[in-house]
N, C-alpha and C positions, 0 to 999 in steps of 0.2 A: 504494500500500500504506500503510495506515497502521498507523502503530506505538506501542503505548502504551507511556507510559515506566515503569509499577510492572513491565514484563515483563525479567526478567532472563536474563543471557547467554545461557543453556543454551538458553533459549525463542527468543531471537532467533537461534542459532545455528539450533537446528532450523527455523523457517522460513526461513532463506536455505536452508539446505541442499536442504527441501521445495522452495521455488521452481526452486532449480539442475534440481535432480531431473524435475521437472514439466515443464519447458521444454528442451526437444531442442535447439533452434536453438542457447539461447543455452549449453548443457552441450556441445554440440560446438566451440563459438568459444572458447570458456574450456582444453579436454582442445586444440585445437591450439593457442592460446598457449602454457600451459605444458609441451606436446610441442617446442616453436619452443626456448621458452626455455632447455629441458635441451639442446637439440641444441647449440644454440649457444654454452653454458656447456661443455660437454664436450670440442666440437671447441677451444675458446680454450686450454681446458687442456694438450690433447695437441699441440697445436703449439706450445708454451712455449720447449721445446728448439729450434726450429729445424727449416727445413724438410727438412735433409737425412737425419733421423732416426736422427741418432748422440746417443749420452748426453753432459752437458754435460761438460767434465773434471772430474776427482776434485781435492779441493778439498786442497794441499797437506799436506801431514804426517798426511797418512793412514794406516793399518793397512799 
């Protein structure tokens, strides 16, 4: 691909976007990375507390 450089963002953005778009293979590899990556960004959060899934203690001089 070549890319002229007087073409600005908006222009460059829409052709990536076109290419994504246009190209199956490479729009399903990309939608499962960042399907991968929320899974695994999600699951890290909710097991934060521990695996036995009590809330952590209430933090002294509380209400």
């Amino acid at each position: 691909m070549i890319v002229v450089r007087s073409m600005n963002l908006m222009d460059k953005v829409r052709v990536l976007i076109w290419i994504l778009l246009s190209n199956r293979k490479l729009l399903r590899s990309l939608l499962i990375i960042v399907l991968t990556v929320g899974i695994l960004t999600a699951s890290s959060s909710t097991t934060a507390y521990g695996d036995d899934g009590r809330d952590p203690d209430p933090e002294p001089g509380g209400i």
